[in-house]
C-alpha positions in Angstrom: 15.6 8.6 -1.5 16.9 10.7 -4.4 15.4 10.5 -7.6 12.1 8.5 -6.3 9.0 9.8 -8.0 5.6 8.7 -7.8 2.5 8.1 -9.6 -1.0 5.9 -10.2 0.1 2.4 -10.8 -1.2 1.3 -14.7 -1.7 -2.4 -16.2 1.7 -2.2 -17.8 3.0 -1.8 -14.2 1.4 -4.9 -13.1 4.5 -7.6 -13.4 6.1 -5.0 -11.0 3.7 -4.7 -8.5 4.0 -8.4 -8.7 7.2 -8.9 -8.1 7.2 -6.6 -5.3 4.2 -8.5 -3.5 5.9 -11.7 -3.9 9.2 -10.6 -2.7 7.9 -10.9 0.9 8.6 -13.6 3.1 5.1 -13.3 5.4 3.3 -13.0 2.2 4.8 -16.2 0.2 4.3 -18.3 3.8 0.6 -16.9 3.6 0.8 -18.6 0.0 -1.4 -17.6 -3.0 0.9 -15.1 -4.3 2.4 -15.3 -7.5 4.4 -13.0 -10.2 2.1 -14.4 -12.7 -0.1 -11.7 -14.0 -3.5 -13.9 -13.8 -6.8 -13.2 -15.7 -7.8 -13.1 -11.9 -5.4 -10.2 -10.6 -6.0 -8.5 -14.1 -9.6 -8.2 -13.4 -8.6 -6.8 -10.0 -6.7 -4.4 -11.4 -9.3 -3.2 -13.5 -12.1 -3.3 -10.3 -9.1 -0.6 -8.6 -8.7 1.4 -11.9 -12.3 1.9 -12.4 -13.1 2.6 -8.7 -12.6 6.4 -7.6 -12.4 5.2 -4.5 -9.6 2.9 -5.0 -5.5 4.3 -6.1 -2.4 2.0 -6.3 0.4 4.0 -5.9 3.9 2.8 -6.7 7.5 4.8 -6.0 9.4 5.0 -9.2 13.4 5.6 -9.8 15.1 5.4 -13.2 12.0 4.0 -15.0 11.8 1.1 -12.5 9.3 0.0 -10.0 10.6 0.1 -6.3 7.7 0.6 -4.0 4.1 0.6 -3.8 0.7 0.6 -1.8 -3.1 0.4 -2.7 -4.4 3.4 -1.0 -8.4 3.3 -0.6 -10.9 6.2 0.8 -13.8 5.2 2.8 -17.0 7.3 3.5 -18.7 6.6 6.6 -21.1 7.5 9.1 -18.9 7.6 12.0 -16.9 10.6 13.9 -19.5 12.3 12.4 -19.1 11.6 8.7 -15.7 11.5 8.4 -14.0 9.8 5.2 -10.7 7.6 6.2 -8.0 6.5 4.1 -6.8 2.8 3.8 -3.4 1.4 3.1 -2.6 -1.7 2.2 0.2 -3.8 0.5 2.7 -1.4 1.3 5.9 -2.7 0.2 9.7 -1.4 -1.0 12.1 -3.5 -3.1 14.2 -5.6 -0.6 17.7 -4.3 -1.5 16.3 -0.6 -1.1 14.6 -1.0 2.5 16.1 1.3 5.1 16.5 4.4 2.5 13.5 6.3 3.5 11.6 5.6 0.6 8.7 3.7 2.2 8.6 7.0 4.3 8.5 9.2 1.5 5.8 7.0 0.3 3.5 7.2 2.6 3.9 10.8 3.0 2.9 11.2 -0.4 -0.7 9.3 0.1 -1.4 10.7 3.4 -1.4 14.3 1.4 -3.2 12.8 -1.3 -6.1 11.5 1.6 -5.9 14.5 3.0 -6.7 16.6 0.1 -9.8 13.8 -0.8 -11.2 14.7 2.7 -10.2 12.3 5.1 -9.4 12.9 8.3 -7.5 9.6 9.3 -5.7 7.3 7.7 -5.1 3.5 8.5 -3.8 0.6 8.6 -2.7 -3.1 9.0 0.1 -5.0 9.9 1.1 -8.8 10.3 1.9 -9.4 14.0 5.3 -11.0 12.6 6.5 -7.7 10.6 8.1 -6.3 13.9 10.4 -3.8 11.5 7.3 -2.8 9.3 5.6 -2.3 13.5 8.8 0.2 14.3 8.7 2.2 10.4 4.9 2.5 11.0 5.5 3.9 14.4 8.4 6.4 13.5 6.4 8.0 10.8 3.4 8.9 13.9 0.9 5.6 13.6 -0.2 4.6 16.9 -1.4 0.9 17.7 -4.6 2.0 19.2 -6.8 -0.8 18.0 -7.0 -4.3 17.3 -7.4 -5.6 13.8 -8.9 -8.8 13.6 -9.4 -11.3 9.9 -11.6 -14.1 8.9 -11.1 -16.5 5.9 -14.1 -16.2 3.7 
């Protein structure tokens, strides 16, 4: 984990972030994904940069991309008005799994929700990523509710 820093993802970060979503074996059977930087994922890039509520994070060692997650704060009006935190796209450079990056990671944005006021922080995982399942639940997430999608 030495030498891993990190920091708000920027538009010259993008091919990176790429490469590191399409490096994934459940995403690239999912299809869709690409290394390409599109005019579509540029414009969603610039939706994330412009909304407060909205942070890509990437880890960082030696000038190069290794890690990253899109971390996303959500008011609402339940448990009383509590804000949660959102993760999602969580993902560290294949060769480099297993070397507590993704842990120091996730560290970092769960202090970064905490000090924006949440008081939970979440997320989902493919049923097929059993190792992401056992990192998630070593670092204190608990499976306590079922996540459910629908194709719009």
């Amino acid at each position: 984990m030495q030498g891993v820093s990190f920091r708000l993802a920027t538009a010259d970060d993008l091919p990176a972030l790429l490469r590191l979503l399409v490096d994934d074996a459940v995403a690239q059977a999912r299809g869709g994904y690409t290394a390409e930087v599109t005019p579509a994922v540029a414009a969603a890039f610039d939706e994330i940069e412009r909304d407060p509520n909205n942070e890509l994070w990437l880890g960082e060692r030696d000038g190069e991309v290794i890690a990253m997650l899109q971390l996303t704060l959500i008011p609402g009006l339940s448990r009383g008005g509590m804000k949660r935190a959102l993760v999602e796209a969580v993902r560290v450079r294949a060769d480099l799994r297993g070397q507590r990056i993704g842990e120091a990671l996730m560290a970092h944005v769960e202090e970064r929700a905490k000090a924006a006021g949440c008081g939970l922080i979440q997320l989902t995982t493919d049923k097929k990523r059993l190792d992401a399942h056992r990192f998630y639940e070593r670092i204190g997430y608990v499976a306590s509710h079922v996540g459910m999608k629908k194709k719009l």
